[in-house]
Structures are given as structure tokens and as C-alpha cells.
VMD Tcl script that draws the C-alpha trace (Angstrom):
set ca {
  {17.02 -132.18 -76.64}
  {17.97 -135.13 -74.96}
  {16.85 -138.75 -75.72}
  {17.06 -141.60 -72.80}
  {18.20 -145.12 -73.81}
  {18.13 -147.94 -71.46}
  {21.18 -149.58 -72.61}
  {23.07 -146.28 -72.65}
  {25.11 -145.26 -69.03}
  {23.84 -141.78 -69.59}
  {22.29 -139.60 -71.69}
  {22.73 -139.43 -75.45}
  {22.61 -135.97 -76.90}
  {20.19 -135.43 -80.26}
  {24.06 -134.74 -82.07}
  {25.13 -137.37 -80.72}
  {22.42 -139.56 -81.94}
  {22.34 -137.84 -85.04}
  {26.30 -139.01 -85.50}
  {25.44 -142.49 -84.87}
  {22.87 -142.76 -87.55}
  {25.49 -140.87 -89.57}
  {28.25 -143.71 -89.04}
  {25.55 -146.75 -89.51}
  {24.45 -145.61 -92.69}
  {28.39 -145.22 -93.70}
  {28.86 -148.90 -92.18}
  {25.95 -149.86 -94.72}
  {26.91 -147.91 -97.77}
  {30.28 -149.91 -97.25}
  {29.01 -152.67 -96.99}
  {27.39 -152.95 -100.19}
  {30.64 -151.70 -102.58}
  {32.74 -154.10 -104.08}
  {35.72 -154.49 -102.93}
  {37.54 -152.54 -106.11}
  {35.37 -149.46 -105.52}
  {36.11 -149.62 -101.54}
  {39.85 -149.86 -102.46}
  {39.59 -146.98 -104.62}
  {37.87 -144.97 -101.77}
  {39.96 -145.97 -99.24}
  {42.75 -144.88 -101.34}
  {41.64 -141.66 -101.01}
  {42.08 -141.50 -97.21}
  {45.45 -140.31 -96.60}
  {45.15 -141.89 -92.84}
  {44.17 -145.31 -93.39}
  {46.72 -145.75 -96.59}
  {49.66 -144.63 -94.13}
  {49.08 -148.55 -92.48}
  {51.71 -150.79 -94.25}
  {49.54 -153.38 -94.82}
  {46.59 -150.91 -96.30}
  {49.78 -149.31 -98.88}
  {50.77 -153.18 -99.57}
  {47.62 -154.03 -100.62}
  {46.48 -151.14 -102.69}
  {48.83 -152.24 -105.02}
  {46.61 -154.15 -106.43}
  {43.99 -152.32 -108.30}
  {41.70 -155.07 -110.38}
  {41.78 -158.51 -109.63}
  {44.55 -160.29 -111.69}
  {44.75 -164.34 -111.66}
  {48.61 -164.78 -111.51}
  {48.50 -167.72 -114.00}
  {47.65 -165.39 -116.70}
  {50.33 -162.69 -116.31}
  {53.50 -163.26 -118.44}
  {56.71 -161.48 -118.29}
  {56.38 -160.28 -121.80}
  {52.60 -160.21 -122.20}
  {51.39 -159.92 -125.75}
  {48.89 -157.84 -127.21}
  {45.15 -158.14 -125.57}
  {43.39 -160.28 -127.69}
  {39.62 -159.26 -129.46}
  {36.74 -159.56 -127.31}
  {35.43 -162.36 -129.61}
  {38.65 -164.25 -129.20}
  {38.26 -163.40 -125.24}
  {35.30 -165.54 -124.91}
  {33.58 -167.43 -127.48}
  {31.81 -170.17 -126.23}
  {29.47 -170.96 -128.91}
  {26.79 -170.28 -130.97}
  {23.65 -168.92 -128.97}
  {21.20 -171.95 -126.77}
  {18.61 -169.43 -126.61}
  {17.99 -167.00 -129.87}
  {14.95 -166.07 -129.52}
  {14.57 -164.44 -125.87}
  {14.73 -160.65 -125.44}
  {13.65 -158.06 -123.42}
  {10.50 -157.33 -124.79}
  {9.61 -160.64 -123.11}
  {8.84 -159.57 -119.35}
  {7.19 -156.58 -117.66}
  {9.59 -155.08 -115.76}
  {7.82 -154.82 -112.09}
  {10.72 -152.98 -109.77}
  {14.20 -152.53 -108.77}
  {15.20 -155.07 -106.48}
  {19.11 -154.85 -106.37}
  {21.76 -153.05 -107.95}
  {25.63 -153.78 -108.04}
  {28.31 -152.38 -110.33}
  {27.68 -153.19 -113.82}
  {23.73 -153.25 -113.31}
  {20.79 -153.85 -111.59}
  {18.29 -156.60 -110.42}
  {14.60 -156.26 -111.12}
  {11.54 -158.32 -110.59}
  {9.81 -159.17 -113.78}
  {6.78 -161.07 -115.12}
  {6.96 -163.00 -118.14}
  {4.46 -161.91 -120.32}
  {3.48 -165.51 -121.94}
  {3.94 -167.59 -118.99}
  {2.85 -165.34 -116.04}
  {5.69 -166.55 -113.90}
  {7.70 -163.99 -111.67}
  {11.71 -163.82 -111.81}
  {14.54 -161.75 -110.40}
  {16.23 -160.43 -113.86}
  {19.80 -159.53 -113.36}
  {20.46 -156.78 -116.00}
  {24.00 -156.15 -116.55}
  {25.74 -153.24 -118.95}
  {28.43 -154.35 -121.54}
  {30.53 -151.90 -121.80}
  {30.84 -151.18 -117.60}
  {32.05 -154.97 -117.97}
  {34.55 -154.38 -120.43}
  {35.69 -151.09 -119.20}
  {36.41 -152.89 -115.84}
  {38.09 -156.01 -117.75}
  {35.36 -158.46 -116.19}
  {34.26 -160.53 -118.50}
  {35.64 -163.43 -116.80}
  {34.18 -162.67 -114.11}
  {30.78 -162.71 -115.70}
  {30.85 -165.69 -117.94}
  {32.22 -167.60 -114.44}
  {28.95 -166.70 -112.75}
  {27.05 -168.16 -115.75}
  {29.04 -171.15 -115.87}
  {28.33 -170.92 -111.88}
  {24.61 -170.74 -112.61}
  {24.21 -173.78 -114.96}
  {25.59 -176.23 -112.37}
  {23.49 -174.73 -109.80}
  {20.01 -176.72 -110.79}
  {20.86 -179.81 -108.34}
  {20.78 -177.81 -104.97}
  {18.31 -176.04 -103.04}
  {20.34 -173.45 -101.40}
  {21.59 -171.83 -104.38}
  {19.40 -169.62 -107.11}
  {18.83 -171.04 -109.96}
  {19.31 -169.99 -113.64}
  {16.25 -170.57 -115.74}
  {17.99 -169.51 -118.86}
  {20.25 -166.33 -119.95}
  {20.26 -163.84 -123.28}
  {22.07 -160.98 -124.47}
  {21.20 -157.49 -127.11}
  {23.72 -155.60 -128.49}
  {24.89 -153.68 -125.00}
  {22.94 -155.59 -122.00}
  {23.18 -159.16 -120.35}
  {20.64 -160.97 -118.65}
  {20.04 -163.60 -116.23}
  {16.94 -164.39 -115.54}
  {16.79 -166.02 -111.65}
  {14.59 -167.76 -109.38}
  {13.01 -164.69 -107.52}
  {13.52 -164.85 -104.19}
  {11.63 -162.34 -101.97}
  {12.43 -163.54 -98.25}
  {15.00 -160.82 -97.61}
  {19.16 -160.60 -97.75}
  {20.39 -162.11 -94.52}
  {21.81 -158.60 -94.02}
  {18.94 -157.06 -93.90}
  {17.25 -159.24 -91.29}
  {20.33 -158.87 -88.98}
  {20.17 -154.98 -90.06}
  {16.23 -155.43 -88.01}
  {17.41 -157.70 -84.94}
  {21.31 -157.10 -84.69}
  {21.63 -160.64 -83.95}
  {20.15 -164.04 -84.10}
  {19.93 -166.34 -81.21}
  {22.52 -169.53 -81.72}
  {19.27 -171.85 -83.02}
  {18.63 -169.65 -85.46}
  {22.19 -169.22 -86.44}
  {22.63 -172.83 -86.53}
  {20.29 -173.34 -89.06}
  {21.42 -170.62 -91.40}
  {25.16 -171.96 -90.97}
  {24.32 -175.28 -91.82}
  {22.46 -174.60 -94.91}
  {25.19 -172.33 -96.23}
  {28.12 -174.54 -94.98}
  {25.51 -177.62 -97.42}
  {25.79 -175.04 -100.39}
  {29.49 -174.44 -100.06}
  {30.76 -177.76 -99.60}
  {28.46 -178.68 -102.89}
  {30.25 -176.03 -105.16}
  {33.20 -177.80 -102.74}
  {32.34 -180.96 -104.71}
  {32.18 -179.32 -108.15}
  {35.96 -177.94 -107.59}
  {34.54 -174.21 -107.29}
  {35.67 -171.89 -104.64}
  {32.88 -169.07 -103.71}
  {34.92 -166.47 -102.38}
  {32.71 -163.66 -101.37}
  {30.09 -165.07 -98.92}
  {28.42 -162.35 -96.52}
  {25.12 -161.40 -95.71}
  {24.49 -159.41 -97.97}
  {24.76 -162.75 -100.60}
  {22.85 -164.49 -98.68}
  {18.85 -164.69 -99.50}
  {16.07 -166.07 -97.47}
  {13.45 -167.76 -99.35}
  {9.41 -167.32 -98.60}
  {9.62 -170.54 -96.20}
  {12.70 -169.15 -94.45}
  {15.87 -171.16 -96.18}
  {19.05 -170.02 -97.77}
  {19.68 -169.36 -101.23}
  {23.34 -168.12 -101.70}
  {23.40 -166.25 -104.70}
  {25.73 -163.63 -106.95}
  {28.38 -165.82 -107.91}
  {30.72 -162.91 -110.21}
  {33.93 -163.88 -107.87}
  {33.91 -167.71 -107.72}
  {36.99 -169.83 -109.01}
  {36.42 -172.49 -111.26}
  {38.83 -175.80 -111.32}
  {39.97 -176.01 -107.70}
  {40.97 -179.53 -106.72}
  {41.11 -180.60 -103.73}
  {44.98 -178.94 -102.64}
  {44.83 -176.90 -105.67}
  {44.91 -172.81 -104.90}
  {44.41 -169.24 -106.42}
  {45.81 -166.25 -105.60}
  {43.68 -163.40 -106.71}
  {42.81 -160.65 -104.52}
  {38.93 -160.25 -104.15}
  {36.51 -160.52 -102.04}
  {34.82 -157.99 -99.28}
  {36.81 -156.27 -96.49}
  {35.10 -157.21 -93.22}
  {35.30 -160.89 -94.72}
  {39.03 -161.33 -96.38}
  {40.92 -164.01 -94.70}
  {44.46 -163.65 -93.48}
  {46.36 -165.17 -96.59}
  {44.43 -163.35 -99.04}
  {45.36 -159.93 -97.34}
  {49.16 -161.38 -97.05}
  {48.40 -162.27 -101.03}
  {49.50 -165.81 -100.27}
  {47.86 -168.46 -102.61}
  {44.61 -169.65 -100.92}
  {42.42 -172.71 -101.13}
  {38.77 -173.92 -100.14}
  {39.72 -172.97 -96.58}
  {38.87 -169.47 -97.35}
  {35.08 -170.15 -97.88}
  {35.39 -171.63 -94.51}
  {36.82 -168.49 -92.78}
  {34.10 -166.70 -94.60}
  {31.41 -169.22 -93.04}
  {32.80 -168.75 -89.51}
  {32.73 -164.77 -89.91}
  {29.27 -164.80 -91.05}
  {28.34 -166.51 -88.21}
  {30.23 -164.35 -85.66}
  {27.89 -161.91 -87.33}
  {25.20 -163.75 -86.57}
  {25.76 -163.94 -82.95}
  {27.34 -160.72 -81.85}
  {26.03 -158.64 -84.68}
  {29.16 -157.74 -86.02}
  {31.88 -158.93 -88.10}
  {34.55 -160.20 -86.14}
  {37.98 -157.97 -86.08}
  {35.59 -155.11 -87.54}
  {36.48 -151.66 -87.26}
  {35.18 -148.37 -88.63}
  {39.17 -147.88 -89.48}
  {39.92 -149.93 -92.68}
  {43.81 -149.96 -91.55}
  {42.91 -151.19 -88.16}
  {40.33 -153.94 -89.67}
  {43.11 -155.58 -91.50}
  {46.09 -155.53 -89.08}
  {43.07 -156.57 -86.65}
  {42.51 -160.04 -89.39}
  {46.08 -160.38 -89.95}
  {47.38 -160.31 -86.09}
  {45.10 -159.48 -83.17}
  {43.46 -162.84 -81.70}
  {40.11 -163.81 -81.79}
  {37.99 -162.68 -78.66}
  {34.61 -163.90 -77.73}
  {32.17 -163.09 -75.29}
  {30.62 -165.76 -72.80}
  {27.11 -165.36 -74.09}
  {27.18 -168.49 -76.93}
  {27.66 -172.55 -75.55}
  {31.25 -174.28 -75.71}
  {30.25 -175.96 -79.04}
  {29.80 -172.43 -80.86}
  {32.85 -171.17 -79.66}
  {34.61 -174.55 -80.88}
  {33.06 -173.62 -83.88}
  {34.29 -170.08 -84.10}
  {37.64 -171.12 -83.26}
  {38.05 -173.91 -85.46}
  {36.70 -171.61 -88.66}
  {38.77 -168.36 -87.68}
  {41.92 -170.17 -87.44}
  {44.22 -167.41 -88.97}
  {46.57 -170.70 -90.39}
  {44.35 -172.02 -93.25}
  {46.22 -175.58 -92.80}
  {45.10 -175.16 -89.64}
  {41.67 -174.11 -90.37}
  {38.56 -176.25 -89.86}
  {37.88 -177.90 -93.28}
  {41.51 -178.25 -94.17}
  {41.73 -181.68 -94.08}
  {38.24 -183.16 -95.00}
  {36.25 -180.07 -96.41}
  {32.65 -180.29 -95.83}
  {32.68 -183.27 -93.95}
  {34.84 -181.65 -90.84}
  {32.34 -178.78 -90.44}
  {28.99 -181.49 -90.72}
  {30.58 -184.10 -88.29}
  {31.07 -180.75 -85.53}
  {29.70 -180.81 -82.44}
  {28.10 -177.91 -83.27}
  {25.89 -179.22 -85.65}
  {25.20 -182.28 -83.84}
  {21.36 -181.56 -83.77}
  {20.76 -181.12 -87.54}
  {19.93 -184.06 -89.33}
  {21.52 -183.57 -92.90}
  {19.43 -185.38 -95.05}
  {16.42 -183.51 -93.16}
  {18.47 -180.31 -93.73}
  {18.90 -180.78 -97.47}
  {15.43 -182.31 -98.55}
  {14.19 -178.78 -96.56}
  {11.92 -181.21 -94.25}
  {13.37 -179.25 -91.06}
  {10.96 -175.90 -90.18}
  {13.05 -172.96 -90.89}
  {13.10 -170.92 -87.60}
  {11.80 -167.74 -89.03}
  {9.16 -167.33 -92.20}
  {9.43 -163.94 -93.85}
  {5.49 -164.56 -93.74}
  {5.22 -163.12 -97.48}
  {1.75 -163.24 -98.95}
  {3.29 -163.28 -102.50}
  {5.47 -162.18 -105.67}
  {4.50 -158.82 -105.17}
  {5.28 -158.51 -101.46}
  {8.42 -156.66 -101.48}
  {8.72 -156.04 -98.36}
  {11.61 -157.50 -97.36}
  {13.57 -155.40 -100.23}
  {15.73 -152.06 -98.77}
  {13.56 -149.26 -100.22}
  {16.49 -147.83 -101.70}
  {16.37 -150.03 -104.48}
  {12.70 -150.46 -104.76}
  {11.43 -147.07 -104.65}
  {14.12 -146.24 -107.16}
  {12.58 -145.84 -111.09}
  {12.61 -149.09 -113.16}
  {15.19 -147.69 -116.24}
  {12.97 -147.52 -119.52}
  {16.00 -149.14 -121.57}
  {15.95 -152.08 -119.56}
  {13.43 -153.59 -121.43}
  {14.56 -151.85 -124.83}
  {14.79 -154.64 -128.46}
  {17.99 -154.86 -129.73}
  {16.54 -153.91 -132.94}
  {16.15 -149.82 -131.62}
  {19.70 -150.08 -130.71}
  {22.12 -147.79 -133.20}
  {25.02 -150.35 -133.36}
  {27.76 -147.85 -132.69}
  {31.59 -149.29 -132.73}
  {31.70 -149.58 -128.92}
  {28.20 -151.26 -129.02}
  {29.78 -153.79 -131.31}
  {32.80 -154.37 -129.87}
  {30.59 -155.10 -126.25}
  {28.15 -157.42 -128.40}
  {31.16 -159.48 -129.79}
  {32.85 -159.68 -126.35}
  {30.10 -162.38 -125.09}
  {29.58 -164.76 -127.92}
  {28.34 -168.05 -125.68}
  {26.67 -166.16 -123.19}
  {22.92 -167.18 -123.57}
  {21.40 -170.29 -122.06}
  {18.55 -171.67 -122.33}
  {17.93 -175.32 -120.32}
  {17.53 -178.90 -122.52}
  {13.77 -179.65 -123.64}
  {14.02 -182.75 -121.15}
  {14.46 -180.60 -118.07}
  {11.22 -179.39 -118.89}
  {9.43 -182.96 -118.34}
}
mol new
graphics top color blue
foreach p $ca { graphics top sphere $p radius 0.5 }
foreach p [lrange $ca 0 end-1] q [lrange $ca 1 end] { graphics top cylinder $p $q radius 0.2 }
display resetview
């Protein structure tokens, strides 16, 4: 059997084909691990961890921040001494709560589901995460960042919000503004690219919510598309925020290594401290994406990918105006002090040529027409969602009361270990 393709020089054989599909669903799967369970794949491969850089950085098993290692470390300290940040905002929430509608997302500790509130009839994303995968990883700071992430988040449009947070003996929840537009990645998944109007707009709202968490000293650290949400109008919401660094000032760095492979920046793979500058890198890869449908350096090799970030140039086609490629340039410059946004942040990538078009007050009071509407007819219109997730069982002990729970030692120990964690917004936020 033979199929004919138009773009294709020749013919493509059914196998052929058949391979294909085979390596874009890989190129998928990838793309949705974290970056600790890639490493651990990848470590696997006895090709790709023969590449000095690969065996350099697979060193580094879990994310460590260097300002907490000491020579002669003491012992680990009790999960309630780990974090403890007060007694409970919100007591009285629980699971029993919500109808839990559908899967909607899933990630390593957890999953995402839609959910009705019972008393108020209002629809949310519920992200349900598992204790003790958390504290079997050692990421409990991760998680109490992205709360602390969440409750600045109520002042900007393009990032979800937080309507409050609670916790039983071994789950977390956050309960999110549902958003049911679509992941960026799964629109570019359906067109393979976006024409540079399109792009433009996307860029600029995410480049308005990074230079904002810019403004509150937080570094994101893991944009891609996959973060990236489309509301039912058509805008941005940048969301998952389980990697971002708190208390960066303005020259201040970090030097942990996370993040996602198609989207590390040079220093981080060199494990050289890093700044702000590496949410801009991220921005111009995502927008390379964008326009040729790929990430830039990309390759199905994970060896080649990163000697590809760390040393091969940037190339771009002809097919995108001067200003883009400006644009490109300035963002993939492999020296962050070099970088676009080094020097002035947010304010070098708004005054760009690039952006010249988009009125920024406009922009942020969402008074420009988004230049595609997911056209949804409602909360239950999922059809924007990867059918992987929602076709997939919701979990009967999502919505489980603490009070059926057996508190077994480990159970304990995980309900201890996030003292602090529930939220629940002022009265006067109400009004």
C-alpha cells in the first residue's frame, strides 16, 4: 500500500508512515515528562549518555538549590519543621465539596480534574496532588512555591488564578480558574504553526505575564506550550508554577537544574548560575515554535539537542519579516548578558520593534480581539482537552473525606509535612 502526499518528493510507504506516527507520538510522550523522569530515561540509553555533555549533566539527579547544601549537612529535619507556615486559612473545605466531572491533566504527583462545586454551582480545574509521591521525590518546596506562586497571581489576567487551597490526611488541592480553551501545545499539535500575527499576540501576552512575576522578583523557569492555556475568548493564561524561584532581584541568580529539555538555556545546561534572562530564552523558543513548528536546536537525539543549545548557531528560514528575526536573535542569544532583557527586563522586549503594533495597555485590559476563539459553547465543552486524559476514569478516592482515611504512620508523616498549605482568600476580596 502506498499513500501519496503532496509535500512528499515521492512516495511514502504504509511502514513508513506507520514509523512516523510512531516517532510523533514519542516526540509527544516526551514532551509531557518532567524533566527528572526524562533524565532518568535518557539515562537508560547507552548512546545518548556516551555525549559528554549528556554524562555531565546526569549527574544531577533531583533538583538541588546550591544555597542549601553544606559541607557537613546535618540530619533532615521533620516534615513539620520542613514547612510550617501556619495554622490552616481554610478548615472547613474538603473533598466532599465538588462533583468531580473529568480528568483534564495529569503530571507527576497527580492529576487535574474539572469539578463543580456542589453549593455554589461554579466550575473549577482541581489540581489533586498525592503526599507521599511529593515527599518520596523531596518536593515539597517545590509545591508550597507554586502556592505561594498562586496567591500573588490575583492581579493579572494571564495567569490562573487560585480561588483557595485545602489539604486531608494524604492529598493536596488547588482549586483553579478552569480554563477550557486548549494548551498552546495542543493547538500547534492541530496547525504545526501559527502565522507571525498570531504569534505576536501570544508572545506578547506571555512576555506581560513574565515580566509581572519579573516585578514580583520570581523567575518562571519552565515556560512551553504545553504551560501555556488559552482561555474561551482566545488569551493566555500561563499556568503550573511547581519550578518557579522565589526572591530574585534584579542581578540576583539561581543555579538549580530544572526545567524541560527542548527549552533549557545554555547556562543552565553548563550549570552556570542563571538569572531572569532565562525566562527570556524560554519566550524566544516558544516562539520559534510558533513559527516553524518546532523547537529551535530540536532533535529526536537528546545528546545532539544539547550540544545543538550549547554550540551550533541559530538558523532561520526566510519565511518570517526582519523584525521577528530581530526578535529571535535578540531572545536566543546563547550569552545571557547578552540576551534581550538583560539590561531592562520587560521593558527591552515591549519597546521591540517587533511588538511595535500592540498597544500594551489594550493588550493587558484584554480590549485587543484575540486572533483565534476556541469557539467553546461552555464548562462542559472539553473539547479542546487531549482525550488521553479525558477519557481516562475520574479516581473514586479523589473525592474521598479525610475522616475514611486509616491514618497509617506514612499518612501522618505526609499530613504533617504541609502544615500552612490551605488558603482560602480575605472576606473583602469577596466584595
Amino acid at each position: 500500500m502506498t499513500v501519496k502526499t503532496e509535500a512528499a518528493r515521492g512516495t511514502l510507504t504504509y511502514s513508513r508512515m506507520r514509523g512516523m506516527v510512531a516517532i510523533l507520538i514519542a516526540f509527544m510522550k516526551q514532551r509531557r515528562m518532567g524533566l527528572n523522569d526524562f533524565i532518568q530515561k535518557i539515562a537508560n540509553n547507552s548512546y545518548a549518555c556516551k555525549h559528554p555533555d549528556v554524562q555531565s549533566i546526569l549527574k544531577i539527579s533531583q533538583p538541588q538549590e546550591p544555597e542549601l547544601m553544606n559541607a557537613n549537612p546535618s540530619p533532615p529535619p521533620s516534615p513539620s519543621q520542613q514547612i510550617n507556615l501556619g495554622p490552616s486559612s481554610n478548615p472547613h473545605a474538603k473533598p466532599s465539596d465538588f462533583h468531580f466531572l473529568k480528568v483534564i491533566g495529569k503530571g507527576s504527583f497527580g492529576k487535574v480534574l474539572l469539578a463543580r462545586h456542589k453549593a455554589e454551582e461554579a466550575f473549577y480545574a482541581v489540581k489533586v496532588l498525592q503526599k507521599k509521591a511529593i515527599l518520596k521525590k523531596k518536593e515539597e518546596k517545590h509545591i508550597m512555591s507554586e502556592r505561594n506562586v498562586l496567591l500573588k497571581n490575583v492581579k493579572h489576567p494571564f495567569l490562573v488564578g487560585l480561588h483557595f487551597s485545602f489539604q486531608t490526611a494524604d492529598k493536596l488541592y488547588f482549586v483553579l480558574d478552569y480554563i477550557n480553551g486548549g494548551e498552546l501545545f495542543y493547538h500547534l499539535q492541530r496547525e504545526r504553526c501559527f502565522l507571525e500575527p498570531r504569534a505576536r499576540f501570544y508572545a506578547a501576552e506571555i512576555a506581560s505575564a513574565l515580566g509581572y512575576l519579573h516585578s514580583l522578583n520570581i523567575v518562571y523557569r519552565d515556560l512551553k506550550p504545553e504551560n501555556i492555556l488559552l482561555d474561551s475568548q482566545g488569551h493566555i493564561v500561563l499556568t503550573d508554577f511547581g519550578l518557579c524561584k522565589e526572591n530574585i532581584e534584579q542581578n540576583g541568580t539561581t543555579s538549580t537544574f530544572c526545567g524541560t529539555p527542548e527549552y533549557l538555556a545554555p547556562e543552565v545546561l553548563h550549570k552556570q548560575p542563571y538569572d531572569r534572562t532565562v525566562d527570556w530564552w524560554c519566550l524566544g523558543a516558544v516562539l520559534y515554535e510558533m513559527l516553524y513548528g518546532l523547537p529551535p536546536f530540536y532533535s529526536r537525539n537528546t545528546a545532539e539537542m544539547y550540544d545543538n543549545i550549547l554550540n551550533k548557531p541559530l538558523q532561520l528560514k526566510p519565511n518570517i519579516t526582519n523584525s521577528a528575526r530581530h526578535l529571535l536573535e535578540g531572545l536566543l542569544q546563547k550569552d545571557r548578558t547578552k540576551r534581550l532583557g538583560a539590561k531592562d527586563d520587560f521593558m527591552e522586549i515591549k519597546n521591540h520593534v517587533f511588538f511595535s503594533v500592540i498597544n500594551w495597555d489594550d493588550l493587558i485590559n484584554k480590549k485587543i480581539t484575540p486572533p483565534f476563539n476556541p469557539n467553546v459553547s461552555g464548562p462542559s465543552d472539553l473539547r479542546h482537552f487531549d482525550p488521553e486524559f479525558t477519557e481516562e476514569p475520574v479516581p473514586n478516592s479523589i473525592g474521598r473525606s479525610p475522616d475514611s482515611i486509616l491514618l497509617t504512620a506514612s499518612v501522618k508523616e505526609a499530613a504533617e509535612a504541609f502544615l500552612g498549605f490551605s488558603y482560602a482568600p480575605p472576606v473583602d476580596s469577596f466584595l
